[in-house]
C-alpha positions in Angstrom: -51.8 169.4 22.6 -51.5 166.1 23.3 -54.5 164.1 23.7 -56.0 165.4 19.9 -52.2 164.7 18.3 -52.6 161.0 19.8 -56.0 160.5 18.9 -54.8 161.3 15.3 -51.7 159.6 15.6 -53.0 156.4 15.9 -56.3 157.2 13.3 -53.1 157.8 10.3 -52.2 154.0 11.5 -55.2 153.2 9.2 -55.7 156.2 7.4 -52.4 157.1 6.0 -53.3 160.3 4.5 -53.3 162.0 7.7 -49.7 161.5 8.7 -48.9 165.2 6.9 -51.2 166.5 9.5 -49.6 164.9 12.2 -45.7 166.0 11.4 -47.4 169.4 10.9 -49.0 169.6 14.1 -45.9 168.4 15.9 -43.9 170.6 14.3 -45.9 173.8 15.1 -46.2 172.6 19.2 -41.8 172.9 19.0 -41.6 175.9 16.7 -40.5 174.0 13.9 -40.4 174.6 10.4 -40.5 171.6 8.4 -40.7 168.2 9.0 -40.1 164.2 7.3 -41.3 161.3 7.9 -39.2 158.8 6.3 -38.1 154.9 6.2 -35.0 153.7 5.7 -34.5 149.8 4.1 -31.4 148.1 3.1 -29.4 151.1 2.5 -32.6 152.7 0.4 -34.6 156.4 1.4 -38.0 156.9 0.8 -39.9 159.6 2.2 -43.1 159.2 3.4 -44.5 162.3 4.4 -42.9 165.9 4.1 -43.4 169.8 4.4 -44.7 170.8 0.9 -41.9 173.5 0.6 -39.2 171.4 2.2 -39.8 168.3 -0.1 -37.2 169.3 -2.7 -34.6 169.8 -0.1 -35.0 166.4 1.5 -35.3 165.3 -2.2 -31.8 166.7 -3.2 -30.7 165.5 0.3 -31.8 161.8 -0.4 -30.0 161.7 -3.5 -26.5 163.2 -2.7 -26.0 162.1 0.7 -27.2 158.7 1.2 -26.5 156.1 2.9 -22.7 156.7 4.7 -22.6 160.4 3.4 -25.4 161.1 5.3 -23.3 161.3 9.0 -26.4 162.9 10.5 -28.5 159.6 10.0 -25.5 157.2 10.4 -25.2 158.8 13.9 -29.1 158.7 14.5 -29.2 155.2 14.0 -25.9 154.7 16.0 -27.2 156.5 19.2 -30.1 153.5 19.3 -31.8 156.3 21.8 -35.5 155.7 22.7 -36.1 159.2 22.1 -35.6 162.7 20.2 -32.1 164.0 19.9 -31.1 167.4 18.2 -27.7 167.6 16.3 -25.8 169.1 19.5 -26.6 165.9 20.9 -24.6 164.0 17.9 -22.1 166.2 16.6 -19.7 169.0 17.9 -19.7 172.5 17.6 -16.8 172.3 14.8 -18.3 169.4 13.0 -21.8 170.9 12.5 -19.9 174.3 11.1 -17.4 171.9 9.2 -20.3 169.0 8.1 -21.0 169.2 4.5 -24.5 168.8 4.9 -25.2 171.2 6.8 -22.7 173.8 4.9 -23.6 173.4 2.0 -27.4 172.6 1.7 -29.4 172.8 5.1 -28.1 176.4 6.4 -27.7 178.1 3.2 -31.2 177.0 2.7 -32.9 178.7 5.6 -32.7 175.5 8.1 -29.9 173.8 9.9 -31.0 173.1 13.6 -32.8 169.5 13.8 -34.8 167.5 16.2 -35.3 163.3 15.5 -35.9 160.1 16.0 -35.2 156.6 14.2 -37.6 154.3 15.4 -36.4 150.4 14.1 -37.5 147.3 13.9 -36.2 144.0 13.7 -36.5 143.7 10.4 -33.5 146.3 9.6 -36.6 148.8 8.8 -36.2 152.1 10.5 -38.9 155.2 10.1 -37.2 158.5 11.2 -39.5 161.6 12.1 -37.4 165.0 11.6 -37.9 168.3 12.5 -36.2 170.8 11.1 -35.9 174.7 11.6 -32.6 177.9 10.9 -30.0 177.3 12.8 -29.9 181.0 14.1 -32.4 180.3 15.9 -30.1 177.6 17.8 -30.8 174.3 18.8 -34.6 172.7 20.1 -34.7 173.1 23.9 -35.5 170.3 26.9 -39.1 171.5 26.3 -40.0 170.8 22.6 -37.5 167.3 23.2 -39.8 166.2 26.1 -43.0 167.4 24.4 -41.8 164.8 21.4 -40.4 162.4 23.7 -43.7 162.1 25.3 -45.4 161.6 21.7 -42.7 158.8 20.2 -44.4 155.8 22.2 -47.7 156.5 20.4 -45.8 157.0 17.1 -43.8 153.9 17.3 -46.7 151.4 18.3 -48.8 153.5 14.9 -46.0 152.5 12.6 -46.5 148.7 14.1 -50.0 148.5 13.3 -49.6 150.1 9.8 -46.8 148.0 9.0 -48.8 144.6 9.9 -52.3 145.9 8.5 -50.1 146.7 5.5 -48.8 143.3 5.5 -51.9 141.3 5.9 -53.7 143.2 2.7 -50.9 142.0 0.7 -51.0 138.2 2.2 -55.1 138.6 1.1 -54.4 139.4 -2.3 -51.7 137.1 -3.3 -53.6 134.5 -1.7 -57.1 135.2 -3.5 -55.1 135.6 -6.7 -54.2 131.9 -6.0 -58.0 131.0 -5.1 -58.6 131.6 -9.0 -55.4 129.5 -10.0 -53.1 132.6 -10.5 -49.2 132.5 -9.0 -48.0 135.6 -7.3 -46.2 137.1 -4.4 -45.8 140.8 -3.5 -42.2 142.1 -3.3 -40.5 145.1 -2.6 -38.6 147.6 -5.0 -35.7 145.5 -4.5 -36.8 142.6 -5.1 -37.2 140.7 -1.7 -40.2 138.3 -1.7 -42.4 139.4 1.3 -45.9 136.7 0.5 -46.3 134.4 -1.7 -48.9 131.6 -2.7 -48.7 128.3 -3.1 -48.8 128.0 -6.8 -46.1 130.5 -7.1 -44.1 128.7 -4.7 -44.5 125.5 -7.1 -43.2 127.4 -10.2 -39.7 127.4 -9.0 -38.2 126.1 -12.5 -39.0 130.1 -13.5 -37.5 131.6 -10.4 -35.7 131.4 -7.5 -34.5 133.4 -4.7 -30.8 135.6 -4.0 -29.2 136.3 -0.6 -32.6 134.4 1.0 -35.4 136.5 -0.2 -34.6 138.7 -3.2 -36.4 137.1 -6.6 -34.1 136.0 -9.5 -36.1 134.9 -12.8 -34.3 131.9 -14.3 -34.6 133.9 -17.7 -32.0 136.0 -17.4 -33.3 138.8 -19.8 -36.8 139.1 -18.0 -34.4 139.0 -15.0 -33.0 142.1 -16.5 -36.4 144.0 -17.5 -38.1 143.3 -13.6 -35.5 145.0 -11.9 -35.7 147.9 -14.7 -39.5 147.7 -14.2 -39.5 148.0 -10.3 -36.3 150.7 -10.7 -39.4 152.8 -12.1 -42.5 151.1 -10.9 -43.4 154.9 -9.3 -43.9 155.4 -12.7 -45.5 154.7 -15.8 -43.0 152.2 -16.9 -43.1 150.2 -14.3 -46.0 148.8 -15.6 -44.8 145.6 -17.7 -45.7 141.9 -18.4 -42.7 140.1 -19.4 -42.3 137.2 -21.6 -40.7 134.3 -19.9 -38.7 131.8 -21.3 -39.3 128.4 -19.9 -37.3 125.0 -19.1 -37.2 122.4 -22.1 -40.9 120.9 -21.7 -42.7 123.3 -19.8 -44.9 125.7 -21.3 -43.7 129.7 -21.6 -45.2 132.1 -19.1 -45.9 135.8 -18.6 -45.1 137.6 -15.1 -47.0 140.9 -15.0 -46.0 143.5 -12.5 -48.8 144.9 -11.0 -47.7 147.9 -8.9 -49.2 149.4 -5.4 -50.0 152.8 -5.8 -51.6 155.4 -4.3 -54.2 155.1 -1.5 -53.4 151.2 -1.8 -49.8 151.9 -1.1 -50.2 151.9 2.9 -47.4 154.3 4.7 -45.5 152.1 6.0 -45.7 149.3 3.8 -42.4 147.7 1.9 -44.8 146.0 -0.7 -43.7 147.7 -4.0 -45.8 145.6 -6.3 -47.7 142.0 -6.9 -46.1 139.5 -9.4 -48.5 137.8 -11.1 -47.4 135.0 -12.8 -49.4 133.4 -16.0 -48.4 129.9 -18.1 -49.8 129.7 -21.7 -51.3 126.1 -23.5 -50.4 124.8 -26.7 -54.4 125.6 -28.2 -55.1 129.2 -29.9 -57.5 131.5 -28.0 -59.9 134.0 -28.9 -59.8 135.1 -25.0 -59.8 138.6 -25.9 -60.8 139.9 -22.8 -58.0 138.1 -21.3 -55.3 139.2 -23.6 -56.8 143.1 -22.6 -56.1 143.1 -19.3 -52.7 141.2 -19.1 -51.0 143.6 -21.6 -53.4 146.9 -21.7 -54.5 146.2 -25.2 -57.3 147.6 -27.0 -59.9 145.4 -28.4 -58.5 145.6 -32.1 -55.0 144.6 -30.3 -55.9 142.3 -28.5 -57.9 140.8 -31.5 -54.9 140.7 -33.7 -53.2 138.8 -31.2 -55.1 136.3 -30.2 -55.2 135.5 -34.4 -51.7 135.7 -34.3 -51.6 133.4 -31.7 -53.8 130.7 -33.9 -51.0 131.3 -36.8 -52.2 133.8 -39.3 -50.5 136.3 -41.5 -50.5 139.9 -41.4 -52.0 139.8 -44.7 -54.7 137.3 -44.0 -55.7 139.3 -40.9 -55.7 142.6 -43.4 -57.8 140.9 -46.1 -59.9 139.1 -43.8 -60.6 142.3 -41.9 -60.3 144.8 -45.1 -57.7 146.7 -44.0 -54.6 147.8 -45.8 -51.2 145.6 -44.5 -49.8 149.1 -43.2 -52.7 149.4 -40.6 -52.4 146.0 -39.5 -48.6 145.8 -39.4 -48.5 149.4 -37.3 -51.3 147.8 -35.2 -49.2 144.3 -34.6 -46.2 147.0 -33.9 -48.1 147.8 -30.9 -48.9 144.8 -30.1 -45.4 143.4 -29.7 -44.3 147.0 -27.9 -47.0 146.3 -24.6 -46.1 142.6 -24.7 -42.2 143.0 -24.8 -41.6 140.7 -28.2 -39.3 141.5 -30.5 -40.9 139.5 -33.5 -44.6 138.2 -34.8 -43.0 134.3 -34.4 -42.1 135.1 -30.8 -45.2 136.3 -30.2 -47.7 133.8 -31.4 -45.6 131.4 -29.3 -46.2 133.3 -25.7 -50.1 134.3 -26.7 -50.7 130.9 -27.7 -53.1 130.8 -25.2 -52.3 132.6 -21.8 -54.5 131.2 -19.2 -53.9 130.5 -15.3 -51.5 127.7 -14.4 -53.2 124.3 -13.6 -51.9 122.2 -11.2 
């Protein structure tokens, strides 16, 4: 078994898409049933890799017993062992029958008896590999433990090399972004600055940082609307340029949030999303294009903006273009939706011209 398993082991390092075929494969050589992979990050759960039909248990696990309700992980993580333990090895006989996660979700479910691992790192990261199976049919023996044991050097060195290939893609993008004069820095969903380029670095009138890494904008609404945006940046609204206010003097700017999804978002990597920062000019634009792919407009949109921007009227942009003022004014409605303004005035101010910061 375990020569093919390594092998693969350390291929999901670059390939993360194979990791469900690696807890599967580990989980059938102990007689398992399911199995997680999962990290755990200042006090937050995300799961990695799962069982298809298990996935709404540890789903409905991660959200009512996190964090200090979860005594099977808080006494993981307090064992510090190098290896596999099952839950005999962490709790009593009374406790497991007594424990509410195990009463009430994991046995009436069909499960029960477990087999892990945290595996941490000195960041205060930790990736936990689970196996789980009924707890009739009693704990994992000294057999499957050492069989895992055996396997948990090749898994821990895996995550190290994901995590740092992980991290080094995200150091190349926010540092080509700034090799065309764009700001930015990749963060995590909470917040916490991992890499960030120079010219973001010098735009610290606009942000700053909290507890040593986590990003606060100095605009205390767009403050507001990125946490909201990378609360949901799984999701379709997590997409969002925002609007910022700037100091007296200094020109308003845009910060887009540019999320990491998919086969870009490596296993084990905390980088939630890229901030790109933008700083408009005082001249109008017709940069179209531009205006397109910082706010997802169409071309009409963006059109109407960018002559917003240069000061015209609803009703010389409807006469100009024959239109009636109800299609234009539904059409600026849209506009000021994707680029969070409340009001044409506070738009033609941001879009006066949005173009990359200058030294």
């Amino acid at each position: 078994m375990h020569e093919p398993l390594i092998d693969r082991i350390y291929e999901a390092s670059v390939l993360p898409e194979l990791w469900s075929g690696v807890i599967t494969q580990m989980t059938e050589a102990v007689e398992g049933q399911a199995a997680l992979l999962s990290t755990i990050q200042l006090n937050s759960a995300h799961i990695l890799s799962t069982s298809e039909d298990f996935k709404e248990t540890w789903q409905y696990i991660f959200r009512n017993f996190s964090g200090a309700a979860n005594h099977r992980t808080q006494r993981l993580f307090a064992a510090r062992h190098a290896g596999f333990l099952i839950d005999t090895d962490v709790f009593g006989a009374d406790e497991l029958r007594d424990d509410p996660l195990y009463a009430e979700v994991l046995v009436p479910r069909g499960y029960g008896s477990g087999v892990a691992t945290a595996i941490h790192y000195p960041d205060g990261a930790a990736v936990i590999v689970n196996i789980e199976r009924a707890a009739a049919l009693g704990p994992f023996g000294p057999t499957a433990v050492g069989r895992l044991d055996a396997l948990r050097p090749h898994l821990a060195r895996s995550v190290l090399i994901s995590a740092r290939l992980s991290f080094e893609r995200a150091r190349t993008a926010v540092e080509t972004l700034s090799g065309i004069g764009l700001a930015a820095c990749a963060v995590s969903q909470m917040g916490a600055v991992l890499v960030a380029n120079r010219d973001f670095d010098a735009s610290g009138s606009l942000w700053t940082t909290r507890g040593g890494d986590r990003i606060v904008l100095t605009d205390r609404r767009a403050d507001q609307q990125l946490y909201e945006a990378l609360g949901t940046i799984t999701t379709e609204q997590g997409v969002r340029s925002l609007p910022l206010l700037a100091p007296m003097g200094e020109a308003p700017a845009v910060l887009h949030v540019v999320p990491i999804r998919r086969a870009a978002h490596d296993l084990f990597n905390r980088a939630a999303a890229i901030l790109v920062l933008t700083k408009a000019s005082s001249a109008p634009t017709q940069a179209t294009s531009l205006l397109q792919a910082l706010f997802d407009l169409s071309a009409i949109e963006a059109d109407i903006a960018a002559r917003i921007s240069a000061g015209k009227t609803t009703e010389q942009i409807a006469l100009t273009d024959g239109k009636s003022i109800d299609t234009v004014r539904n059409q600026v409605k849209s506009v000021l939706q994707k680029t969070g303004c409340s009001r044409q005035t506070d738009l033609a101010r941001l879009l006066a011209q949005l173009i990359p910061a200058k030294a």
